[in-house]
C-alpha positions as CSV (number, residue, x, y, z in Angstrom):
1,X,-45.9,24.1,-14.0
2,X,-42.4,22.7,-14.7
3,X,-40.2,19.9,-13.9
4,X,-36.5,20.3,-13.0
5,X,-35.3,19.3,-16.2
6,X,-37.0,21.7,-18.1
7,X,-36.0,24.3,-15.4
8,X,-32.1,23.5,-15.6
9,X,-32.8,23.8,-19.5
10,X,-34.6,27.0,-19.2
11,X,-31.6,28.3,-17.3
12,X,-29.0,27.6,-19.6
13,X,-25.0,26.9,-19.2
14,X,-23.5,30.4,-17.1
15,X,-21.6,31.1,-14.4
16,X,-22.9,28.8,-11.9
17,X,-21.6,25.7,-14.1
18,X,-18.5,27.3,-15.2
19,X,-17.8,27.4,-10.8
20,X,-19.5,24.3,-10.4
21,X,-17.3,22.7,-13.3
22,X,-14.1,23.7,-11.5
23,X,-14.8,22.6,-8.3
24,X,-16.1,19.5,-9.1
25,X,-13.5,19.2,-11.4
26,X,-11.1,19.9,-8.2
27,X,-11.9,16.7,-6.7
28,X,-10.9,14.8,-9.8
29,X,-7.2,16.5,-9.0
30,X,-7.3,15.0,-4.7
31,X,-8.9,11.9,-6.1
32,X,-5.9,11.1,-8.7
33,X,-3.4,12.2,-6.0
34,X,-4.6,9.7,-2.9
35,X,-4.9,7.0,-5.9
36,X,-1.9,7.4,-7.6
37,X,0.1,8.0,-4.4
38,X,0.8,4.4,-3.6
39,X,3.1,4.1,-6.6
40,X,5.5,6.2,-6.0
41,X,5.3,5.6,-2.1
42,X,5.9,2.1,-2.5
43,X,9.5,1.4,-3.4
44,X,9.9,3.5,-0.2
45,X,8.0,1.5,2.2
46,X,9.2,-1.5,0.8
47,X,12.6,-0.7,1.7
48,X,11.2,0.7,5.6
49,X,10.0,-2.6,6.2
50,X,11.6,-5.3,3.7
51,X,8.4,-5.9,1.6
52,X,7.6,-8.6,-0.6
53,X,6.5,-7.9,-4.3
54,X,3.2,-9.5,-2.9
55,X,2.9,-6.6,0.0
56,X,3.3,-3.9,-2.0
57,X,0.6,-5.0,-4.5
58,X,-1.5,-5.9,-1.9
59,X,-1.4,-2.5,-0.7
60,X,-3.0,-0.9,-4.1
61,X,-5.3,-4.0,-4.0
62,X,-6.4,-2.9,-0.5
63,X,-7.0,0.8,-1.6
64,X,-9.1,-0.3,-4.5
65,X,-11.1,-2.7,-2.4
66,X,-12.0,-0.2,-0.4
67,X,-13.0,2.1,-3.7
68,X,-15.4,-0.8,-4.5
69,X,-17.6,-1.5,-1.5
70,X,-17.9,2.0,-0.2
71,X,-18.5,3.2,-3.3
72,X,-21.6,0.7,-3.3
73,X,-22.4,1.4,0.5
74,X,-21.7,5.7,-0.2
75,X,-24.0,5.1,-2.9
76,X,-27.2,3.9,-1.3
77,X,-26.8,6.3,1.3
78,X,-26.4,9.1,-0.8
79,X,-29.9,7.8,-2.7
80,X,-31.5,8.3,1.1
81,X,-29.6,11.3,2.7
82,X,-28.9,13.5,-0.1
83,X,-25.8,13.7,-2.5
84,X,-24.1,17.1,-0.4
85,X,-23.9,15.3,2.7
86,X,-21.9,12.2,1.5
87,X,-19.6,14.2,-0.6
88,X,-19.4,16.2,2.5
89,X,-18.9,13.3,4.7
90,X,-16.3,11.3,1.7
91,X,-13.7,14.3,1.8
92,X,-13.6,14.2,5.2
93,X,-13.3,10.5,5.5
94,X,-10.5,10.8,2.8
95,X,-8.6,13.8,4.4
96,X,-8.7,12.2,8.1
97,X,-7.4,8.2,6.9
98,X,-5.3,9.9,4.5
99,X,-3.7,11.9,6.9
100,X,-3.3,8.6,9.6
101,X,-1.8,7.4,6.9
102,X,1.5,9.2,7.2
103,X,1.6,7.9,10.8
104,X,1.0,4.3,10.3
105,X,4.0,2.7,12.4
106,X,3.4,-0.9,10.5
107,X,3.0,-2.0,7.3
108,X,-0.7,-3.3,8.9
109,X,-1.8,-0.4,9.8
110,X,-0.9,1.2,5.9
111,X,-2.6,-1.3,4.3
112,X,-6.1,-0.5,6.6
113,X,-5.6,2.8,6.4
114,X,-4.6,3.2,2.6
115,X,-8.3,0.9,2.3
116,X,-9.8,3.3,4.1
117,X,-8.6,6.2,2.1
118,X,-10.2,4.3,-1.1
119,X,-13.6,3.9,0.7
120,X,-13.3,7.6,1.2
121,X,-12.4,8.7,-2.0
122,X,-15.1,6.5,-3.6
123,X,-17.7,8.9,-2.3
124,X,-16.5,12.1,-4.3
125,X,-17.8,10.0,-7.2
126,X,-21.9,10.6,-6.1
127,X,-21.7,14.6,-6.2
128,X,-19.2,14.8,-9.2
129,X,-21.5,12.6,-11.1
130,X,-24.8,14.1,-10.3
131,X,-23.0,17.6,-11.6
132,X,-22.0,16.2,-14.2
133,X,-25.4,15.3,-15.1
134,X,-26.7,18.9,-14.6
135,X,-24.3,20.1,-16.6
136,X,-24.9,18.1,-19.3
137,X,-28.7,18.2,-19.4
138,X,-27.7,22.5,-20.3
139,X,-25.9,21.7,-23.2
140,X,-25.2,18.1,-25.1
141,X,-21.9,19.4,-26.5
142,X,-20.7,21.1,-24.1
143,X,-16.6,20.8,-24.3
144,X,-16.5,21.2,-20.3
145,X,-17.8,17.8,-20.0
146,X,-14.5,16.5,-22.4
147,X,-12.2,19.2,-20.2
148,X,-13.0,17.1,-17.2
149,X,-10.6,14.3,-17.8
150,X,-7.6,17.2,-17.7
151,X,-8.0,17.5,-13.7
152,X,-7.5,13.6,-13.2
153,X,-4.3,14.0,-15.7
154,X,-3.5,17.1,-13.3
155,X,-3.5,15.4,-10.5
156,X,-1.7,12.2,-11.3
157,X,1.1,14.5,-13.2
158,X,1.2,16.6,-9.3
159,X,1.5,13.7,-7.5
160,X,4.8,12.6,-9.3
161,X,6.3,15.9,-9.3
162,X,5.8,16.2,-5.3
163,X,7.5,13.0,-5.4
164,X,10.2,13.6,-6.9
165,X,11.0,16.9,-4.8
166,X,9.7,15.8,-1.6
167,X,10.5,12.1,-1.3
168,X,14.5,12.4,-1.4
169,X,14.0,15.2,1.0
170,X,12.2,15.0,4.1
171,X,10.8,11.5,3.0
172,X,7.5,9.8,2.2
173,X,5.4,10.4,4.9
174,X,5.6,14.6,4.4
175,X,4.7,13.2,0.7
176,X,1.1,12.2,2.2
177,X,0.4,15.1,4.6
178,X,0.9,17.2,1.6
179,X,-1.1,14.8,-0.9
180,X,-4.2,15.4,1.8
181,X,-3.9,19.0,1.4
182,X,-6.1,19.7,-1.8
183,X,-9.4,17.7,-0.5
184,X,-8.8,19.9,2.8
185,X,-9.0,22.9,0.8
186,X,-11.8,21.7,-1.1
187,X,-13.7,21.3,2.1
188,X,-13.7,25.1,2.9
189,X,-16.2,25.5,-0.8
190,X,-18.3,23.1,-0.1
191,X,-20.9,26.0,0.8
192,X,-21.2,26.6,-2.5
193,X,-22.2,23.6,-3.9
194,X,-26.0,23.1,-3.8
195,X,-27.6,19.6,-2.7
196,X,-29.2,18.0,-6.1
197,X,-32.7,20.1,-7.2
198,X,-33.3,16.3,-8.8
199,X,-32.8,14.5,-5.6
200,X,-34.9,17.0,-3.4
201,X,-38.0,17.0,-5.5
202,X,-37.5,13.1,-6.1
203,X,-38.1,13.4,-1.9
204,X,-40.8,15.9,-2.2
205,X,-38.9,18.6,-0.9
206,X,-39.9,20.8,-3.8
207,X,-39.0,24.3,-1.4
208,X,-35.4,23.0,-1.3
209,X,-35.4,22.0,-4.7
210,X,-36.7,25.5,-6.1
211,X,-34.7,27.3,-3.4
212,X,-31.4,25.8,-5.3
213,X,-32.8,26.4,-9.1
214,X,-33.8,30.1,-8.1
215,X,-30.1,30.5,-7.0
216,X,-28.7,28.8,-10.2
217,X,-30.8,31.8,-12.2
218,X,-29.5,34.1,-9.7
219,X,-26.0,33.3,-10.7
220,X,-26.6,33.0,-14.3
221,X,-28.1,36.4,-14.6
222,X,-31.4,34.5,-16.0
223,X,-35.3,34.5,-15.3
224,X,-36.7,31.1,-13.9
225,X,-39.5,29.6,-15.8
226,X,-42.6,30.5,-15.0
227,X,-45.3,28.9,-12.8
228,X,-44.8,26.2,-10.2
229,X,-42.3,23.2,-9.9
230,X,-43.8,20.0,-10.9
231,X,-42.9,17.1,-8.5
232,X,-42.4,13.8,-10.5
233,X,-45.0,11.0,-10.6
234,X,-44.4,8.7,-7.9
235,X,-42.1,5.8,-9.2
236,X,-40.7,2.7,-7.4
237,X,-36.7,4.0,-7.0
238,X,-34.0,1.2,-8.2
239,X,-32.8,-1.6,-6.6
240,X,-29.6,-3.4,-6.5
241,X,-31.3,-6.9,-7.8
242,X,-33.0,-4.6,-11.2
243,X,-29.1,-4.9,-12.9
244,X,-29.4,-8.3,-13.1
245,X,-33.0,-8.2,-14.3
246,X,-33.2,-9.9,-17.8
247,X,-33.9,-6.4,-19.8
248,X,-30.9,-5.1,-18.1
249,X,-28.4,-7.9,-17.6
250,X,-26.4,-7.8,-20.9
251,X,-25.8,-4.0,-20.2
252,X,-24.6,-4.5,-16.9
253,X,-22.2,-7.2,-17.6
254,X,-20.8,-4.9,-20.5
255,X,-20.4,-2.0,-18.3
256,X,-19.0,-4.1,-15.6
257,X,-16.4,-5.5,-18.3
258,X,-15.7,-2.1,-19.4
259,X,-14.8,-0.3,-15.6
């Protein structure tokens, strides 16, 4: 027998992580871009509807906001339904408020709608991490993991040059239809990228979960291990109350600090 970790290892960094890298990469580049959008849309809006100081950082407050409790509410529900279907769900969310967005007629309705847009781009974080993770576990120096960092730069260096372009042109609203464009586009690939082997066998799906590792060799031009795939002991899953368990508070705190 053989556990998923030891199948991922046996399989080995190839062609299926190099794809996977660059997609999930992509969404780094549409996360920076809805993110760092509000700071060169706001001078704009504050003149369209004579904005305090207080109004315009409310709205990057607002966005954020929404980043922090979706992200906590995407997050259990990507622990029960599987991380390919929130990711799914979180670009769509993103690309349909971001979108609104550009037809907000009050500075009320940009502020929900910009929230909503955070909420939705909080979700890309459960796949992208997970993948992370996989890549990783092939190879603890990998450079790709370092690389990663370059799409977030990407896209906040995109979003400015749009800006500049488009903004003075046909104005800031065109700004955020084409903003929305990449996490459209990265919709259409979203066939590619395989729900979590770990998260399928953690639900006892071991046929789904073998189904996915057996493609991964495919793709890789390697031989899966042999023999069958091991599910885990049974374990009780985390809770929300274990970070601020004793043995794990001091870590949490620093990690909160830190983010």
């Amino acid at each position: 027998t053989f556990t998923v970790e030891e199948a991922v290892e046996t399989i080995g960094f190839g062609r299926f992580h190099i794809v996977l890298f660059l997609i999930m990469g992509s969404t780094g580049v549409a996360e920076a871009m809805e993110i760092m959008l509000i700071a060169v849309v706001s001078p704009l809006i504050r003149c369209e509807w004579q904005l305090q100081d207080w109004q315009v950082a409310l709205v990057t407050t607002m966005v954020f906001f929404g980043y922090m409790v979706f992200s906590m509410v995407l997050g259990l529900l990507a622990d029960r339904y599987g991380r390919w279907k929130i990711l799914l769900l979180s670009f769509l969310w993103a690309a349909y408020f971001s979108l609104l967005t550009s037809f907000a007629p009050s500075y009320i309705w940009f502020v929900f709608l910009r929230a909503m847009v955070g909420g939705g781009v909080s979700g890309h974080a459960q796949g992208r991490e997970e993948n992370k993770q996989i890549i990783a576990m092939c190879s603890c120096s990998n450079p790709f993991l370092s690389l990663g960092k370059v799409f977030w730069l990407a896209g906040s260096l995109l979003i400015i040059g749009l800006a500049s372009v488009v903004n003075p042109t046909i104005g800031w609203r065109w700004l955020i239809r084409i903003a929305s464009i990449p996490g459209i586009l990265l919709i259409l690939v979203f066939k590619f990228i395989p729900e979590s082997a770990r998260y399928n066998v953690s639900m006892g799906n071991t046929g789904a979960a073998l189904a996915t590792l057996q493609r991964i060799a495919r793709m890789n031009r390697v031989a899966m291990p042999e023999g069958q795939l091991r599910k885990p002991p049974k374990e009780r899953r985390g809770r929300f109350k274990d970070l601020v368990h004793p043995k794990y508070l001091r870590t949490t705190l620093q990690i909160w600090i830190i983010w």
